[in-house]
py3Dmol code that shows the C-alpha trace and the ligand (Angstrom):
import py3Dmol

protein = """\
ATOM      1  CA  UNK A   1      -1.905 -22.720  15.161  1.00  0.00           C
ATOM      2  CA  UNK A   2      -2.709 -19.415  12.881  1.00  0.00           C
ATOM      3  CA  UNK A   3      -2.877 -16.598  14.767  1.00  0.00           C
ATOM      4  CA  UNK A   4      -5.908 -14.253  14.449  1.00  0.00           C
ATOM      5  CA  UNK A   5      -6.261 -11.028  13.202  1.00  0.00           C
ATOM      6  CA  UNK A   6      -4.273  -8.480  15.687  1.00  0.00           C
ATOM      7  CA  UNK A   7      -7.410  -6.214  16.048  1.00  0.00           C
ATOM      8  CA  UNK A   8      -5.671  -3.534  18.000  1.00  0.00           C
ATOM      9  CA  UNK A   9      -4.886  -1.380  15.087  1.00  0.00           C
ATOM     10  CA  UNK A  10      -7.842  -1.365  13.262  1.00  0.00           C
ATOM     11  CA  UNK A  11      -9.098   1.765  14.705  1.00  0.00           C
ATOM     12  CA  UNK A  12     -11.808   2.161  11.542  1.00  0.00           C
ATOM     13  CA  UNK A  13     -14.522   5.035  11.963  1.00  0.00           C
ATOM     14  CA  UNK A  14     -16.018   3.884   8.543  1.00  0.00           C
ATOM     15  CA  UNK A  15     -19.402   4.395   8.049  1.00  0.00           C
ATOM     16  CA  UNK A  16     -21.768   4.542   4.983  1.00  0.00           C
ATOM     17  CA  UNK A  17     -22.966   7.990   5.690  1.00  0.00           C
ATOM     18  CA  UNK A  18     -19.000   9.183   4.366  1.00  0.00           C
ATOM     19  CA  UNK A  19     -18.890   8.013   1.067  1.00  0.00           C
ATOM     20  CA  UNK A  20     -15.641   8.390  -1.551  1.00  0.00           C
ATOM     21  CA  UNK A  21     -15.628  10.129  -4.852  1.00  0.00           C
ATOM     22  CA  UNK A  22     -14.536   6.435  -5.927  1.00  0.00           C
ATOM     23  CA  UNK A  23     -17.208   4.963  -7.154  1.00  0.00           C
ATOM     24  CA  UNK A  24     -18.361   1.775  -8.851  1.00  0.00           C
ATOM     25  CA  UNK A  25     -14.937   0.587  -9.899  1.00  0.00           C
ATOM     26  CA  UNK A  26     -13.813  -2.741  -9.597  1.00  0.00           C
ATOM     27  CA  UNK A  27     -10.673  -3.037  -7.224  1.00  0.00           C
ATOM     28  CA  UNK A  28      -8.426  -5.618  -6.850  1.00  0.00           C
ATOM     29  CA  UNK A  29      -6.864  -4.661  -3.416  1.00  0.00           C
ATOM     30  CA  UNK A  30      -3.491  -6.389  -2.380  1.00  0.00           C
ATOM     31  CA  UNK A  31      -2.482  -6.110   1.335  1.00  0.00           C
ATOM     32  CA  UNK A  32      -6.054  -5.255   2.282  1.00  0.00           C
ATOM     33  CA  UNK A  33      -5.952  -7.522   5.473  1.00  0.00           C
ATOM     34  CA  UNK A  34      -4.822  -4.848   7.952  1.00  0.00           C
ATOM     35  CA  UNK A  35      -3.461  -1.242   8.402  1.00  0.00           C
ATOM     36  CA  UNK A  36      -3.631   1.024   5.802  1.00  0.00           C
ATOM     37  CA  UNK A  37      -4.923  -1.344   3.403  1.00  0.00           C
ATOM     38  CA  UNK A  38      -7.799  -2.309   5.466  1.00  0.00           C
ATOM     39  CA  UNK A  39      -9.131   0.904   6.140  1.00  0.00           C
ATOM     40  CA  UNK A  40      -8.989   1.417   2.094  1.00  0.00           C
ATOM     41  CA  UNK A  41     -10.870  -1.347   1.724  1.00  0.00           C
ATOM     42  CA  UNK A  42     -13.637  -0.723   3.863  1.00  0.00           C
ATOM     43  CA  UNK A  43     -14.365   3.056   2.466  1.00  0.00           C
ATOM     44  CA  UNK A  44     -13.850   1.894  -0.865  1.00  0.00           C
ATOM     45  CA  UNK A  45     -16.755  -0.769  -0.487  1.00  0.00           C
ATOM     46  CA  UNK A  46     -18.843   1.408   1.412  1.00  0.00           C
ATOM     47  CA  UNK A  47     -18.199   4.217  -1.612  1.00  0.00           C
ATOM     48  CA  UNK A  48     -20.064   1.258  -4.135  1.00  0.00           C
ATOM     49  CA  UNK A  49     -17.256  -0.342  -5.495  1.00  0.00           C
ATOM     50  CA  UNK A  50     -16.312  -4.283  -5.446  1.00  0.00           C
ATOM     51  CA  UNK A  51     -13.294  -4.829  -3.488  1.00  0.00           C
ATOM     52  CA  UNK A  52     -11.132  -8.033  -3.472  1.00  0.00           C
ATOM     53  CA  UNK A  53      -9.147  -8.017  -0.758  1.00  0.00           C
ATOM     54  CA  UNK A  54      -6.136 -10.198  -0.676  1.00  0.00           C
ATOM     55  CA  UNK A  55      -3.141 -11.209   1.544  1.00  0.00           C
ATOM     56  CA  UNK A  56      -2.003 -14.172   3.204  1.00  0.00           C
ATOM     57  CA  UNK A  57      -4.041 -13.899   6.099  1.00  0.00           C
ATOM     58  CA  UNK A  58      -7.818 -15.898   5.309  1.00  0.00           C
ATOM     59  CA  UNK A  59      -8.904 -14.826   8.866  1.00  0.00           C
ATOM     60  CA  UNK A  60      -7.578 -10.950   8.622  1.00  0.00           C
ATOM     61  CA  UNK A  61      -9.701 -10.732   5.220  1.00  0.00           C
ATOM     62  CA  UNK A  62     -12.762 -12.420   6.793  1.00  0.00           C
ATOM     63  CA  UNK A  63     -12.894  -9.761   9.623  1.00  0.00           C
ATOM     64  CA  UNK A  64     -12.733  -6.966   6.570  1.00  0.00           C
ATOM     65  CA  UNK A  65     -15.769  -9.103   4.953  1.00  0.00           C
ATOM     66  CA  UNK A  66     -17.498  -9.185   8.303  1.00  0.00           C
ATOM     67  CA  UNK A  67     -16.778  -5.564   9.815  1.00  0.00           C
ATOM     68  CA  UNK A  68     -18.023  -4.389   5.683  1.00  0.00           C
ATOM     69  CA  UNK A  69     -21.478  -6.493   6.244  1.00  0.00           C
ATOM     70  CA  UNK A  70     -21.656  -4.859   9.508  1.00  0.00           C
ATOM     71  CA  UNK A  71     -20.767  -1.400   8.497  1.00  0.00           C
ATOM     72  CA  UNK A  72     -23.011  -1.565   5.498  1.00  0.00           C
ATOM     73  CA  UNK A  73     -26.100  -3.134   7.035  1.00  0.00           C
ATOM     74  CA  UNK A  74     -28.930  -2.438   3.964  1.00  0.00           C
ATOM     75  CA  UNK A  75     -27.422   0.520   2.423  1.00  0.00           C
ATOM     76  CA  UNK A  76     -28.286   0.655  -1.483  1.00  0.00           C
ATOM     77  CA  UNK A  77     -25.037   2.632  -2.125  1.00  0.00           C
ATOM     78  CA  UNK A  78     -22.654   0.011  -0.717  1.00  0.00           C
ATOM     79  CA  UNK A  79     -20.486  -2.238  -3.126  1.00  0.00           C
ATOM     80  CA  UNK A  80     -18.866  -5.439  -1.877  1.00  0.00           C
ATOM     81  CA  UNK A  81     -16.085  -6.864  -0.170  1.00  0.00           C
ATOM     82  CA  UNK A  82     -14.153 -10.639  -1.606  1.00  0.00           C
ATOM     83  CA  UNK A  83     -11.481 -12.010   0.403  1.00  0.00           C
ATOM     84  CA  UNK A  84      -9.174 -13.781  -1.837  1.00  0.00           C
ATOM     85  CA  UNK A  85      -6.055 -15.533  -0.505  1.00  0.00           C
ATOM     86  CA  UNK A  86      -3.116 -14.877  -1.794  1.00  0.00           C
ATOM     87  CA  UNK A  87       0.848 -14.555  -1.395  1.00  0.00           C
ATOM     88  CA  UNK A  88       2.586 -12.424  -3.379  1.00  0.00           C
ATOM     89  CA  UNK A  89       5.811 -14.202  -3.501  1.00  0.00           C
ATOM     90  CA  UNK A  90       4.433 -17.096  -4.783  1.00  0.00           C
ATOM     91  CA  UNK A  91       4.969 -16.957  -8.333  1.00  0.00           C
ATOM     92  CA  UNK A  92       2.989 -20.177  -9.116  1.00  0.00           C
ATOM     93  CA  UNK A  93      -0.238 -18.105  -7.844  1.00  0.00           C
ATOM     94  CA  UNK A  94       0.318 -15.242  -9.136  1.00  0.00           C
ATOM     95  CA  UNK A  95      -0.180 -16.389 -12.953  1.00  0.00           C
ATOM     96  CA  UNK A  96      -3.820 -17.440 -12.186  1.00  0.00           C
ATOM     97  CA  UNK A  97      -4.535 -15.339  -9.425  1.00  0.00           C
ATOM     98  CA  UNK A  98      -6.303 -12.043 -11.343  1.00  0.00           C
ATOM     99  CA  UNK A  99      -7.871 -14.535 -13.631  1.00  0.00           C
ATOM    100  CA  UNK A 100      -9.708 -15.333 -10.410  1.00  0.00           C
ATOM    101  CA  UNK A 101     -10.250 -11.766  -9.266  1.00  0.00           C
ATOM    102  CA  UNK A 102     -11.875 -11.443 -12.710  1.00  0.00           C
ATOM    103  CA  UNK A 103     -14.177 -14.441 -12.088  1.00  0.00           C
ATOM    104  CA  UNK A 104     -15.182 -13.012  -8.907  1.00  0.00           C
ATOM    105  CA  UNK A 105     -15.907  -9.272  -9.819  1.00  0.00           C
ATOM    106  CA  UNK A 106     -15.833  -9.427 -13.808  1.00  0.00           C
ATOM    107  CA  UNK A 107     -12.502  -7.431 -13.884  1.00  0.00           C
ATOM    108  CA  UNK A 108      -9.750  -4.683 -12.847  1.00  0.00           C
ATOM    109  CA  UNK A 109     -10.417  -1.511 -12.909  1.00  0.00           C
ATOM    110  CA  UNK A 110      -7.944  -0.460 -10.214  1.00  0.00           C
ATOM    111  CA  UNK A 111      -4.866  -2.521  -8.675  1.00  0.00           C
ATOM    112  CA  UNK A 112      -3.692  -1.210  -5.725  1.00  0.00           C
ATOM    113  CA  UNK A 113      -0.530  -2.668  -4.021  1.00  0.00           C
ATOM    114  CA  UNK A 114      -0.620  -1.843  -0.580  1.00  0.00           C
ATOM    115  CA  UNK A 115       1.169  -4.974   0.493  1.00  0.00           C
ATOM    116  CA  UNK A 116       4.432  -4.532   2.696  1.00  0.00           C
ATOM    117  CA  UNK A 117       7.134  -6.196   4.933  1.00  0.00           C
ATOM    118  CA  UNK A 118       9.715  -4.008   7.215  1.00  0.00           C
ATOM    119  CA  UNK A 119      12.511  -4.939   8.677  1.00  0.00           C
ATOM    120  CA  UNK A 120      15.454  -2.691  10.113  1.00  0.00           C
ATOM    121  CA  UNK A 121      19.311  -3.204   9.941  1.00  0.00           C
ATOM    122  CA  UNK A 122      21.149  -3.311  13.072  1.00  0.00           C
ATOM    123  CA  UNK A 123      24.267  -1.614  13.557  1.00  0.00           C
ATOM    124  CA  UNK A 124      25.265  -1.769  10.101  1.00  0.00           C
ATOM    125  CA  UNK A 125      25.012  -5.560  10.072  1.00  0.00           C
ATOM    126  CA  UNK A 126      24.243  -6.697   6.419  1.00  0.00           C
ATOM    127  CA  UNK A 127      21.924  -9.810   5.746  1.00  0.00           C
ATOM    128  CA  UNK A 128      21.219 -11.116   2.546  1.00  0.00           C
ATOM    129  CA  UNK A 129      18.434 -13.076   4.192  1.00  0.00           C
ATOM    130  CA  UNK A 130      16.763  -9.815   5.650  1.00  0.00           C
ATOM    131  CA  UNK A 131      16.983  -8.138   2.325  1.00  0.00           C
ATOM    132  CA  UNK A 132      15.440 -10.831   0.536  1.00  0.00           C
ATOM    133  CA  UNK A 133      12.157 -10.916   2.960  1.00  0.00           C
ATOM    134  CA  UNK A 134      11.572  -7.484   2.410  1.00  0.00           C
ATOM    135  CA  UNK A 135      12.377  -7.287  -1.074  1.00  0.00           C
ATOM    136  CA  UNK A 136      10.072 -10.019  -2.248  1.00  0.00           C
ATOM    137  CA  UNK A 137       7.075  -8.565  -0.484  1.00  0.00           C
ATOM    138  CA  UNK A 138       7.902  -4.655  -0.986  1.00  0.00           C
ATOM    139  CA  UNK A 139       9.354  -5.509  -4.999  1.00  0.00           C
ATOM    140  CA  UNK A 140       9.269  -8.924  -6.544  1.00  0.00           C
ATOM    141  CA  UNK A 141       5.519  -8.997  -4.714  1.00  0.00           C
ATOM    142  CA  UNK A 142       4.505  -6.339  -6.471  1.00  0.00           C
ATOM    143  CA  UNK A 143       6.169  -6.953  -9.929  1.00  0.00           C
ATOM    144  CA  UNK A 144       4.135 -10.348  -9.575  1.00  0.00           C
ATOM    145  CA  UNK A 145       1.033  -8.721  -8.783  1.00  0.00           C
ATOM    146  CA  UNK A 146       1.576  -6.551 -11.683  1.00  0.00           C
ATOM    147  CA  UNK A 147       2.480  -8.982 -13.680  1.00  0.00           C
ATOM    148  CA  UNK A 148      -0.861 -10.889 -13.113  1.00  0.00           C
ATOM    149  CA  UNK A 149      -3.034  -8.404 -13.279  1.00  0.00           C
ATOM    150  CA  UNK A 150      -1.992  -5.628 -16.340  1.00  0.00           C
ATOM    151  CA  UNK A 151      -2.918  -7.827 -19.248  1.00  0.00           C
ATOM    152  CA  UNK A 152      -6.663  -7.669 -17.684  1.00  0.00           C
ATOM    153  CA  UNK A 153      -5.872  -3.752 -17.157  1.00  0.00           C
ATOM    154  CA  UNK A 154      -5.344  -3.087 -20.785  1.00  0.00           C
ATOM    155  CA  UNK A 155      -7.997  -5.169 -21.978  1.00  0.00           C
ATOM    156  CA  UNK A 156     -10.209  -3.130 -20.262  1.00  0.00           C
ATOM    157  CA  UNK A 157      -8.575   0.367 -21.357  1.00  0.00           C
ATOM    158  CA  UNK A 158     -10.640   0.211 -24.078  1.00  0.00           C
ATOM    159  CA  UNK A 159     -13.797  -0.397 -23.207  1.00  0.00           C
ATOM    160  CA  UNK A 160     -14.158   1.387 -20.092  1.00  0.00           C
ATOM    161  CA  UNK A 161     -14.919   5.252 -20.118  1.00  0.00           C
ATOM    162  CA  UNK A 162     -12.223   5.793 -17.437  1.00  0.00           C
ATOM    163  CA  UNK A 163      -8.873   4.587 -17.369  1.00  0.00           C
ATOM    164  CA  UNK A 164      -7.993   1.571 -15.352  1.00  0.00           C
ATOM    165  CA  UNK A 165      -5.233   2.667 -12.595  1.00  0.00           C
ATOM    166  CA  UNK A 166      -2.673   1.043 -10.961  1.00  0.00           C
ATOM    167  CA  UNK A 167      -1.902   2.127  -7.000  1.00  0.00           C
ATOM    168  CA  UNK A 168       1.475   1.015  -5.424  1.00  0.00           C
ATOM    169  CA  UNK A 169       1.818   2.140  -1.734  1.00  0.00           C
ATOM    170  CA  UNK A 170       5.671   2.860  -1.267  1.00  0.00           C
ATOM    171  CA  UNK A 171       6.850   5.317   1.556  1.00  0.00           C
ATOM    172  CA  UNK A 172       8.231   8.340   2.004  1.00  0.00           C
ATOM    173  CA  UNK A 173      11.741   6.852   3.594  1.00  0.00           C
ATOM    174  CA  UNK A 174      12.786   6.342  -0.457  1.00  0.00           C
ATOM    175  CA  UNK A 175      13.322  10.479  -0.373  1.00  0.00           C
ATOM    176  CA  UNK A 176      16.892  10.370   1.909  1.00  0.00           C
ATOM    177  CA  UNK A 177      19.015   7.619   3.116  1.00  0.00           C
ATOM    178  CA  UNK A 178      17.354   7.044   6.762  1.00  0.00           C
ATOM    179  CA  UNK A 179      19.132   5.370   9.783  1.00  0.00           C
ATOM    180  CA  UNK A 180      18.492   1.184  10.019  1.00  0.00           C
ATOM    181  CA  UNK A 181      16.162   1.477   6.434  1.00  0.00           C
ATOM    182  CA  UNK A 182      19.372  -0.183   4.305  1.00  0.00           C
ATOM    183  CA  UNK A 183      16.808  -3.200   3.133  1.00  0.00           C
ATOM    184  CA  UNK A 184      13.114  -1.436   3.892  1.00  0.00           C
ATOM    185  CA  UNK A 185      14.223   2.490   2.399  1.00  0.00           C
ATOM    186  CA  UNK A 186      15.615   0.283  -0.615  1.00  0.00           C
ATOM    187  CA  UNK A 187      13.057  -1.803  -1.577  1.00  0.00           C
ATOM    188  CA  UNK A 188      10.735   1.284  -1.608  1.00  0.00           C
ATOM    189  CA  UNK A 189      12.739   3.505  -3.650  1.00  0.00           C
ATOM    190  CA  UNK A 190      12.763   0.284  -6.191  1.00  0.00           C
ATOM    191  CA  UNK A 191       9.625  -0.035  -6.246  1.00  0.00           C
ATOM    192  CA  UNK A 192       8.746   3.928  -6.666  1.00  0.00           C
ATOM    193  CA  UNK A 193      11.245   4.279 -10.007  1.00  0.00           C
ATOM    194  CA  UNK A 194       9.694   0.585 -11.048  1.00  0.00           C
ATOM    195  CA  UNK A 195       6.586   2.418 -11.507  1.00  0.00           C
ATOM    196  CA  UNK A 196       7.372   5.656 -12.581  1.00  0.00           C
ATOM    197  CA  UNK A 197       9.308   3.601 -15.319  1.00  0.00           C
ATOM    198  CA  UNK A 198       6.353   1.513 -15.866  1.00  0.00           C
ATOM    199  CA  UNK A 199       4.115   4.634 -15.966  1.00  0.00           C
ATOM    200  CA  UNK A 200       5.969   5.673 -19.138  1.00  0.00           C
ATOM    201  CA  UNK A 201       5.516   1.985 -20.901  1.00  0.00           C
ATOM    202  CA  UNK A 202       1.518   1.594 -20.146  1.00  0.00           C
ATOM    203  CA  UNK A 203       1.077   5.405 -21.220  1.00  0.00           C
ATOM    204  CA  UNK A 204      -0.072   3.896 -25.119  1.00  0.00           C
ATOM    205  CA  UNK A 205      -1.970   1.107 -23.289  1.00  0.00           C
ATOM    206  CA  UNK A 206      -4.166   3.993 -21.024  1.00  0.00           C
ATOM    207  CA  UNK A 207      -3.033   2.636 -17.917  1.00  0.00           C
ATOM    208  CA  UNK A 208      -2.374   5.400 -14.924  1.00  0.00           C
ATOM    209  CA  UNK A 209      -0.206   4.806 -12.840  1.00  0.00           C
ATOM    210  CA  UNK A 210      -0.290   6.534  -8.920  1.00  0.00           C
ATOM    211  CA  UNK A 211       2.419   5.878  -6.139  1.00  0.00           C
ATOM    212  CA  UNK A 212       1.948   6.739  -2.397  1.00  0.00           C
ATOM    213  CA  UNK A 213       4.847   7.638  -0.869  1.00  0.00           C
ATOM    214  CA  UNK A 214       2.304   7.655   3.237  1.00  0.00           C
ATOM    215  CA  UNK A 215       5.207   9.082   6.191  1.00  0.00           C
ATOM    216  CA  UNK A 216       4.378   7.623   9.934  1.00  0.00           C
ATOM    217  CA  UNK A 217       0.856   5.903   9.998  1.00  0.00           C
ATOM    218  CA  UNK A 218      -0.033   3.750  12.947  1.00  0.00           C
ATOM    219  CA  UNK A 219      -0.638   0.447  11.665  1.00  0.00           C
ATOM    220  CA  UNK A 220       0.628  -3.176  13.378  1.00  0.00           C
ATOM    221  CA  UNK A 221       3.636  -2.262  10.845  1.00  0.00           C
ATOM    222  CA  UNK A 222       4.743   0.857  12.681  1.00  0.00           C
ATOM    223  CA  UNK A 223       3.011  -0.886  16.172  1.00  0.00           C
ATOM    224  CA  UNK A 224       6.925  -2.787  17.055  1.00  0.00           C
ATOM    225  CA  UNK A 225       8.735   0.837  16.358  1.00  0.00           C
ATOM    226  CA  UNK A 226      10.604   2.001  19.625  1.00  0.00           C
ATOM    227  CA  UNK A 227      11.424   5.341  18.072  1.00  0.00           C
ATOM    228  CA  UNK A 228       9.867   8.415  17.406  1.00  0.00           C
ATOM    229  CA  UNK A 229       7.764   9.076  14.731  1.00  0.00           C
ATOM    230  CA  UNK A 230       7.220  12.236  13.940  1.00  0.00           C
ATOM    231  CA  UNK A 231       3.894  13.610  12.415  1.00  0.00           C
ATOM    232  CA  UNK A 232       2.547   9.954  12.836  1.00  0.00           C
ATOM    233  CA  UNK A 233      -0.953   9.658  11.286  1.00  0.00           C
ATOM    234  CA  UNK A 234      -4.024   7.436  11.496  1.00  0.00           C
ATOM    235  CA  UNK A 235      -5.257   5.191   8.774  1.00  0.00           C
ATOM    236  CA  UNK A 236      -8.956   6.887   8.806  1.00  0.00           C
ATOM    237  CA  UNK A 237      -6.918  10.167   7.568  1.00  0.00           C
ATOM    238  CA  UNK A 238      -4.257   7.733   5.813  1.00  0.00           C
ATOM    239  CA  UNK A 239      -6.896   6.251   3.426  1.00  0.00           C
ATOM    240  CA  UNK A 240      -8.631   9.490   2.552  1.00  0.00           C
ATOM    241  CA  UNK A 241      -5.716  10.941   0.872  1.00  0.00           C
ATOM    242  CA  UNK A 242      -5.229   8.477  -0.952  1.00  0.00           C
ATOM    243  CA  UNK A 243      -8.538   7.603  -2.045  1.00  0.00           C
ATOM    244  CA  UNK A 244      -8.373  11.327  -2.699  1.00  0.00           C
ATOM    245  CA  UNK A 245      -5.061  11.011  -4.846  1.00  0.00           C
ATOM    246  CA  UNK A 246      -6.853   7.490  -6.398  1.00  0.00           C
ATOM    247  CA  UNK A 247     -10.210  10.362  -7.783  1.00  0.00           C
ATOM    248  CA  UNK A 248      -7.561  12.731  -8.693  1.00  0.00           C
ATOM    249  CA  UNK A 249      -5.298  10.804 -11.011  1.00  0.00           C
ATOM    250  CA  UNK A 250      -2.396  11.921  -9.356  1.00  0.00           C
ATOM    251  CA  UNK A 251       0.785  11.030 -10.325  1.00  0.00           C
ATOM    252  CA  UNK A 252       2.368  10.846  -6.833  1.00  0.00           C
ATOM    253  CA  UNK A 253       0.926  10.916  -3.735  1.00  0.00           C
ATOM    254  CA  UNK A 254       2.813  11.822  -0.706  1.00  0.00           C
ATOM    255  CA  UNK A 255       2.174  12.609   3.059  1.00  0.00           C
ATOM    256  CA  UNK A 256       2.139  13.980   5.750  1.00  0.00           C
ATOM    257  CA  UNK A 257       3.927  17.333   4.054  1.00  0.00           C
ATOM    258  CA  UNK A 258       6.196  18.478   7.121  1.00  0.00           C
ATOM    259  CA  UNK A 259       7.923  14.951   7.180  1.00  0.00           C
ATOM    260  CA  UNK A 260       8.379  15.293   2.768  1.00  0.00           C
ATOM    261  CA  UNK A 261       9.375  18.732   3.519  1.00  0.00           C
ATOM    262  CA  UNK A 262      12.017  17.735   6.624  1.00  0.00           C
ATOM    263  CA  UNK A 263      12.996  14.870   4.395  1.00  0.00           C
ATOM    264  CA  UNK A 264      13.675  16.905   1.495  1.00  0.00           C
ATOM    265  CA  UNK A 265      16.010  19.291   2.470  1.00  0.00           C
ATOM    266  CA  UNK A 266      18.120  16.116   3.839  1.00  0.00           C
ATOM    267  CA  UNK A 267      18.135  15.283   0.201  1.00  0.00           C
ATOM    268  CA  UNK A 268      18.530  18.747  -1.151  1.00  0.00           C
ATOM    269  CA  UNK A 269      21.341  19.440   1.735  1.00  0.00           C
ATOM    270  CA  UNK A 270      23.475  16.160   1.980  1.00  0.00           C
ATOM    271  CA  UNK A 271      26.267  17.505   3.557  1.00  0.00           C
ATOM    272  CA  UNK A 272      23.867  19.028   6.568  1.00  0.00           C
ATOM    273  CA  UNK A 273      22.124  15.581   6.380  1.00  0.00           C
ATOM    274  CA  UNK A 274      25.018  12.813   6.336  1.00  0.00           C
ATOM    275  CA  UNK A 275      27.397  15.301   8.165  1.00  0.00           C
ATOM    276  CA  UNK A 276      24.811  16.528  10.900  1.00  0.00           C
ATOM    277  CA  UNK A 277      21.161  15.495  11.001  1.00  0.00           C
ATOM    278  CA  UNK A 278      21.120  11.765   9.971  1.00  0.00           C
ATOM    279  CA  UNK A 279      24.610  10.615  12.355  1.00  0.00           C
ATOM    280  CA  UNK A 280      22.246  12.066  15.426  1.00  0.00           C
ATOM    281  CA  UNK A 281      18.959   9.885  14.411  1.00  0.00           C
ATOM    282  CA  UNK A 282      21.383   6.756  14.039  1.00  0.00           C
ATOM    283  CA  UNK A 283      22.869   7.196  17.415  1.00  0.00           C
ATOM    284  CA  UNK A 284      19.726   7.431  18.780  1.00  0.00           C
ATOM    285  CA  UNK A 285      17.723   4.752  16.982  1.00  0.00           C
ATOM    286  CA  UNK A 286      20.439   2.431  17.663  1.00  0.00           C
ATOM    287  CA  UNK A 287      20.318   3.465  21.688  1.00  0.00           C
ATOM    288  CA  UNK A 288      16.882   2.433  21.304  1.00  0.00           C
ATOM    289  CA  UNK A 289      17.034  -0.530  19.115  1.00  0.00           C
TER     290      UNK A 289
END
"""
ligand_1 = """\
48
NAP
N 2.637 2.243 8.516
C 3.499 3.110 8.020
O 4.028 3.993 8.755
C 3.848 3.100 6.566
C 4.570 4.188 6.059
C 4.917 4.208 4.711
C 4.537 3.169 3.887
N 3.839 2.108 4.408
C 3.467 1.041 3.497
O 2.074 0.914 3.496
C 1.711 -0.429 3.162
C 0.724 -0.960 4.197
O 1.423 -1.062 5.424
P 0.690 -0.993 6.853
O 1.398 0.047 7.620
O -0.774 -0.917 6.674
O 1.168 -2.357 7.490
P 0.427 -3.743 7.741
O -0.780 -3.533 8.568
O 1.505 -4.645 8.249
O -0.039 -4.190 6.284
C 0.778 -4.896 5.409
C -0.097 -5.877 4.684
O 0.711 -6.589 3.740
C 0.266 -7.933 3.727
N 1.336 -8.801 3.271
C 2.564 -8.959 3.842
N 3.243 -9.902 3.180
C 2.434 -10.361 2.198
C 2.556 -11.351 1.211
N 3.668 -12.096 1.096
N 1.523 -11.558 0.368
C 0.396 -10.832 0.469
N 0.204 -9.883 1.390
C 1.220 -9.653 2.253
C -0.120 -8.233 5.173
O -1.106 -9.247 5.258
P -0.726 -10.782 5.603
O 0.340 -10.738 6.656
O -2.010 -11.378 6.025
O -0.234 -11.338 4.323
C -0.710 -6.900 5.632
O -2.101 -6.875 5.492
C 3.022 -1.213 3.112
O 3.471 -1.301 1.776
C 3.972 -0.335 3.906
O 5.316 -0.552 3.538
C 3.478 2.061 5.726
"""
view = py3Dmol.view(width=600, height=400)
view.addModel(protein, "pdb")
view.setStyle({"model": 0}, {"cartoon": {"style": "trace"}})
view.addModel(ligand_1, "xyz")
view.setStyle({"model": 1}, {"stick": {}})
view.zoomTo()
view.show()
């Protein structure tokens, strides 16, 4: 039996009366089933733009669809929401898969990968398995996704007045080695230089390229944690910076700024990091895990 969608963390306050500078794009939205992805979705398509929102789950996207027609009732200024089923490790898909985004909305404008799988490292204990799960989601998901959808992306470069933009949600564990984050920390520092890299190569094709590096946000990802999270945020809050970053063209996008900041100086002060601060959250997250 498929399981439904886990409701519990879709704490939307989405209405059509809070509209997005966003507007009128056409969004190919990967991930969108739940979380912080979800709650993108949903302001995006109230903003006026079309939204196809994929992930594995068909039932997760239909409760998007439905909670959109809902939301929306007969507002004029509301766009659309178009589940569209689709795995991103499947590399058989993932060839035709934008071709059918561009069927259903007549193209890309913006990409955004919000897609993601974590999974924590116990005690040290190294799994080639574990890694694997996370990094075809968190990396080869997105390189697929990318892969599918940028030839559509340039074509449009040149005939639309703004740029298209690709999105990638990473995290902000990629700025300093964190306890039990050996495959999850990993995977999203990958995928952060994979698109600062790729940022450089679509600059002649007028391509931008944004990455969101979100701290804490309580999603069903974050739901199983047993530890603390400091400065843990909602996805209401979650998806307005970033929607604000999307408006903005901004190169990087990262948040909440007292966990970048704590996490910073553990990068710019290893010795106080490895030698002090980071041995203390390891004993304790592995108390706890
Ligand atoms: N929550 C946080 O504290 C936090 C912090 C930093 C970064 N992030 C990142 O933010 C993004 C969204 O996470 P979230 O917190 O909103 O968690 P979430 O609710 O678990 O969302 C993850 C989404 O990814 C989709 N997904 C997983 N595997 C997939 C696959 N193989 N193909 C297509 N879609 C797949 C899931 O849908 P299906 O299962 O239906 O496929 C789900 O909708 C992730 O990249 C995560 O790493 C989260």
């Amino acid at each position: 039996m498929v399981a439904g969608p886990d409701t519990r963390h879709n704490t939307s306050t989405t209405s059509t009366s809070e509209q997005t500078a966003v507007k009128n794009k056409r969004i190919w939205l990967i991930g969108g089933g739940s979380g912080i992805g979800r709650e993108l979705a949903l302001k995006l398509a109230l903003s006026g733009n079309k939204v196809v929102v994929s992930g594995r789950t068909s039932e997760s996207l239909a409760d998007v669809e439905s909670t959109f027609q809902q939301s929306a009732g007969s507002a004029d200024s509301a766009g659309s929401v178009v589940p569209l089923v689709y795995d991103v490790t499947d590399d058989q898909a993932s060839a035709s898969v934008a071709q059918q985004v561009a069927g259903l909305v007549g193209g890309i404008d913006i990409l955004i990968y919000c897609a993601g799988r974590c999974e924590y490292v116990d005690d040290a204990e190294l799994s080639v398995d574990l890694f694997r799960r996370v990094y075809e989601v968190n990396v080869f998901g997105m390189v697929n996704a990318l892969s599918a959808a940028l030839p559509l992306m340039k074509m449009a470069a040149g005939s639309n007045a703004d740029k298209p933009q690709v999105v990638g949600v990473a995290s902000l564990s990629a700025v300093v080695g964190l306890p039990r984050a050996e495959a999850y920390g990993s995977s999203k520092a990958a995928a952060i230089y994979m698109l600062d890299s790729l940022r450089l190569g679509l600059d002649r094709h007028q391509v931008d390229v944004t990455v969101v590096n979100p701290g804490f946000v309580d999603t069903p990802m974050t739901a199983v944690n047993d530890f603390p999270m400091p400065f843990i945020m909602q996805v209401d809050e979650t998806a307005d910076r970033i929607i604000a970053g999307i408006e903005k063209r901004k190169l990087t996008v990262n948040f909440p700024w007292q966990l970048l900041l704590s996490l910073k100086i553990g990068a710019w002060f290893p010795a106080l990091w490895f030698g002090v601060i980071g041995p203390r959250l390891a004993r304790r997250d592995a108390k706890n895990s």
